[in-house]
Each structure stands twice: as structure tokens, then as C-alpha cells.
N, C-alpha and C positions, 0 to 999 in steps of 0.2 A: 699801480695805484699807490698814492703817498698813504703814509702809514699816520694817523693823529697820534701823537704821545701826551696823554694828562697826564705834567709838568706836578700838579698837584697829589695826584692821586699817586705819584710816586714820591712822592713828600711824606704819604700820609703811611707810603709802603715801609719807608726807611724807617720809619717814626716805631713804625709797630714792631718789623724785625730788632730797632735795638731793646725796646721792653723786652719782647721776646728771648732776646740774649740776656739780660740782668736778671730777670726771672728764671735764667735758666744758670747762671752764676748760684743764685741767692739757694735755688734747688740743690746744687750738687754743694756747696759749703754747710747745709742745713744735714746732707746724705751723710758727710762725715764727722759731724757731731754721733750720728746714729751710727756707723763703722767703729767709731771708736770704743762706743758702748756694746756691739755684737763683738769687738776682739775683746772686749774686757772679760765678758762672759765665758769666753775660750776663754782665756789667762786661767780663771777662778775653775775651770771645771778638767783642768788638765794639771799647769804647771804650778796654779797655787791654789788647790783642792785643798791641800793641808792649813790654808790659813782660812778658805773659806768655810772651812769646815771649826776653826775656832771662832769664829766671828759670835759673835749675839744678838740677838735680833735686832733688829731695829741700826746696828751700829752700821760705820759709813766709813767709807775709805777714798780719799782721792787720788784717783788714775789716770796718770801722765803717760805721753808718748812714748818719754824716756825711758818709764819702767817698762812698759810693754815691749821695748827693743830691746829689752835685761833679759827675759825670759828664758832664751834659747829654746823658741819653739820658733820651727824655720816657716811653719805654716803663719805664723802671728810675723814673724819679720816679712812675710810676701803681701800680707793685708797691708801691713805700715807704708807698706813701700807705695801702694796703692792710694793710701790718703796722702802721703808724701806728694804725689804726683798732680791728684786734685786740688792739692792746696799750693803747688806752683802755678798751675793750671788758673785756677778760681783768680788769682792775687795779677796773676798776669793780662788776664782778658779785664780785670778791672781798671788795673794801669793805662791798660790799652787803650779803654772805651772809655775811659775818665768816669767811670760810677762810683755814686758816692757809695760809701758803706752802710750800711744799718744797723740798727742797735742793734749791740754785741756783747755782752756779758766777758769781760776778762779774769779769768784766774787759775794762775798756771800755779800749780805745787805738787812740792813731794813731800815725804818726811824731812823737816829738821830745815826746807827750802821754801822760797816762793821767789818766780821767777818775776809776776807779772800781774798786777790788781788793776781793775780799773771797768773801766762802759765806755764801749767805743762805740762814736755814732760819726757826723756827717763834720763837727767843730772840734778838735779834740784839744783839752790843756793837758801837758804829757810832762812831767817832771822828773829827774831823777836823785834820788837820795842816797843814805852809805849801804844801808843795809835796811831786809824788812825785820819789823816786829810778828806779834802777833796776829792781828788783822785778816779779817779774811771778806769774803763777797758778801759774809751774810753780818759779820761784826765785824765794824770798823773800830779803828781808835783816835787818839787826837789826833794825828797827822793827816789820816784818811780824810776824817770831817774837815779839817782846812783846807786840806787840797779840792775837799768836794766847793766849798767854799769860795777857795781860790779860781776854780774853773767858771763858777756864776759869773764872777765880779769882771771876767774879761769877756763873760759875754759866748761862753763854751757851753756846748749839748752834752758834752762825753768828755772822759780824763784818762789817765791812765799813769800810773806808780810804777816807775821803775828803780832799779839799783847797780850799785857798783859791783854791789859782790849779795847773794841771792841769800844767803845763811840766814835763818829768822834766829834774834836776839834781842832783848828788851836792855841788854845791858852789853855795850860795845866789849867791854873786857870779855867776854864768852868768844868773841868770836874765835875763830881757826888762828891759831899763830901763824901757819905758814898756809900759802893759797891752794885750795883744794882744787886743780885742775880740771874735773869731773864737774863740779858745780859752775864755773869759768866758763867752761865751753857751752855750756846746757844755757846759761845767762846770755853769752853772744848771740848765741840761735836763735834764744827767743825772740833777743832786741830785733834782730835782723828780720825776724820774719813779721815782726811787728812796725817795723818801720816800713816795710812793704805795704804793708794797709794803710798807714799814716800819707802816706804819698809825696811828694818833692817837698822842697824848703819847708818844713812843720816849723812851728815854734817849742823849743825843749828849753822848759825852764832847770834850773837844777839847784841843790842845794843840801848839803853834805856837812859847814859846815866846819870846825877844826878835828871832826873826826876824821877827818881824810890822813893825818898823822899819825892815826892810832896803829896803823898795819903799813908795812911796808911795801904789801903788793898792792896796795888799793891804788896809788899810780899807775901798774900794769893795768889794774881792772880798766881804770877810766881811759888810757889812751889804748887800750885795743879796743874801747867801745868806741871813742873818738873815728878811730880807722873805720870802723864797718857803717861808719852812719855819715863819713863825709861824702857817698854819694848822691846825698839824701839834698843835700847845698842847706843843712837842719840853720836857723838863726838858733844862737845859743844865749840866754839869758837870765839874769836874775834877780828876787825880791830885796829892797834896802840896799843898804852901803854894804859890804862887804865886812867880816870883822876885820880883826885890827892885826890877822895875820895871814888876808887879802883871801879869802874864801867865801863861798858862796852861804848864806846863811838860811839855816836848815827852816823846812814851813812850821813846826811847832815854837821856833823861838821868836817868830814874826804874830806881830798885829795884822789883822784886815785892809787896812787904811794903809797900804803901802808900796812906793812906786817900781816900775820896776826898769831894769837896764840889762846894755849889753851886755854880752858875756863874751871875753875874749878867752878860748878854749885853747887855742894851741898856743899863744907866749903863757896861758897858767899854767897848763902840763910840761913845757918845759924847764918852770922855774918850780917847779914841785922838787 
């Protein structure tokens, strides 16, 4: 006997297993938000009892990856390694399945750093600066508010602030004289794992700038960021004419009302 096959009905099969998949991405990326908050709680009641115990009420500490893989507690490096996994896992089936992201709340720091500011949703305008200020997810400052600004005007749901070098400083002469390789590599990771979500060809505007002269390694910064993000095929761009010593010019010294252009990335970093 011939077998009927509704052509449709397995239309409507496919339809339903890929929701079934993104909802089950969105599940396990949402699980390690809460993993990371059950290792914190370890951290606090084993290897930093002694600080949780001066803490004061009500006061707040932001708790990164990085510090939690500082601890030397082997039990907290086998959970890590765990969300490690789901978050190649998660990043991978997205890639795969072409699903968009969901609003995402960005804000990576530690003490005296911040890696990563920003809302990431389904359009993202993604810039990168020399360095963060003060600023955070819940107080922004001039830059933030333009870039939030910035991200309307091109018609973007989501943004995201990145940096050459992650040291928060309101005044460029503070920064590190010489590059603190700890903050370097924790900066790559981030971008990397960030650029993961962002998905092929993004648009990365940037703008830095004649602070880019100020430290010597800030050309390392930007072409090892260069490297890890040419897989990405990113278009690189940016607001105004360039200043008058061919660099990209930073969002607080820019107007609203302003055009933007190419950015050619590898003849600037070789003439740095």
C-alpha cells in the first residue's frame, strides 16, 4: 500500500522543532546566567568568606568569569568549565540555525576594568573607543548617551561599547604606562566571544581619536583586535572627516547630524 505523506504537515513539523530548538538555546543561555550566580555563592561562602563577611549590607560587588577562575577552588573551575561549554554550545546552534538574539543586557567588569557596555538585541550599532570611563548599565555618561543616540539615528535596537584597552579612566594620563597583559587577553575574550553573537559582516564603527598616541601599546591593542575579528568579514567605519592626524574621531567630540564612511583598518594600523 503507497504511504500519503502531508508535504504540509511536515512543513508545520519543521516549523515547530526549530522554535523548539531557540527556546531551548534561549533556556540553557538564561540556566547560565543562574550558574554563574549559584558559583558566586560558592566563591562567597568558601574562598571569599573573609570578604563576604566585611561586606555591609545592602553593598554590591560585580562578579566576572575571570575572577571566579582566580579562586583556586577546583570545584568553581569544573562548574566554569561547564558554562564554558554552554556558551560555545548556545553561540554555536545560533550560528548554525541563524537565530536572532534577544535582548541582552551587556556588562562585563571587574575592579579598576570594564570589558563590555552595551544591549544587545536583533540590529546592533557596535563601536569601539580607547578606553572605558566610568559608566556603567545603570549610569551612563556623555559617550554612552551618544552612542545610545548614535545607534537610533542608523535605525539600531541594541549597541554595544567596546575598547582598545579595557582600564576605566576619566583622564587618559592615568592609564597603565606599560600594557598590562591580564587585562589584554580578558579584553580579546570578550570581544571574541562577543563577536560570536554579533554574527558575519557586523558593522563596527570606531573612534578613538588622537588618543591612540598616547600609549605605545594601544597599536598592539587594536591590531591583535584586528586579528581575532577578521573572521567576522566586520565592514569598518567611521563618523566625520577624520582629524588632521588621520584618526578616527571619538563619539563625544562629534555632532548628531553627521556622515559616516569607510574605514580602512589594515593600511591605518600599518601606518600607526
Amino acid at each position: 500500500m503507497t504511504k500519503i505523506i502531508n508535504l504540509q504537515s511536515k512543513i508545520k513539523l519543521i516549523e515547530n522543532y526549530n522554535l523548539k530548538l531557540r527556546f531551548t538555546v534561549e533556556d540553557l543561555e538564561e540556566f547560565n546566567v543562574v550558574l554563574l550566580r549559584m558559583i558566586s555563592d560558592l566563591a562567597f561562602s568558601y574562598k571569599w568568606e573573609e570578604t563576604a563577611n566585611k561586606m555591609v549590607a545592602g553593598e554590591a560587588i560585580t562578579v566576572t568569569h575571570e575572577m571566579l577562575s582566580n579562586t583556586g577552588d577546583n570545584n568553581i573551575n569544573q562548574l566554569l568549565e561547564i558554562r564554558d561549554l554552554i556558551d560555545e554550545t548556545t553561540n554555536r546552534l545560533r550560528q548554525e540555525n541563524n537565530f536572532k538574539f534577544k535582548h541582552k543586557e551587556i556588562y562585563i567588569s571587574a575592579q579598576d576594568v570594564r570589558y563590555a557596555l552595551g544591549h544587545l538585541s536583533y540590529n546592533n550599532f557596535v563601536i569601539f573607543g580607547i578606553n572605558p570611563s566610568k559608566a556603567t548599565n545603570v549610569v551612563p555618561d556623555l559617550t554612552i548617551s551618544k552612542i545610545k543616540t548614535f545607534a537610533e539615528n542608523e535605525n539600531c535596537d541594541g549597541w554595544l561599547m567596546l575598547n582598545l584597552y579595557p582600564q576605566i579612566a576619566t583622564d587618559p594620563k592615568c592609564l597603565d604606562k606599560e600594557l598590562n597583559e591580564s587585562y589584554h587577553e580578558m579584553n580579546l575574550k570578550t570581544i571574541k566571544d562577543l563577536f560570536k553573537e554579533l554574527g558575519p559582516q557586523p558593522e563596527i564603527f570606531v573612534g578613538w581619536g588622537n588618543l591612540i598616541n598616547s600609549r605605545s601599546y594601544f597599536k598592539k591593542c587594536l591590531k591583535d583586535i584586528y586579528e581575532i575579528t577578521k573572521q567576522y568579514n566586520p565592514m569598518w567605519l567611521h563618523f566625520d572627516t577624520l582629524t588632521k592626524d588621520g584618526h578616527p574621531k571619538h563619539p563625544s567630540r562629534l555632532g548628531y547630524e553627521v556622515k559616516k564612511f569607510e574605514f580602512d583598518m589594515e593600511t591605518y594600523i600599518n601606518k600607526l
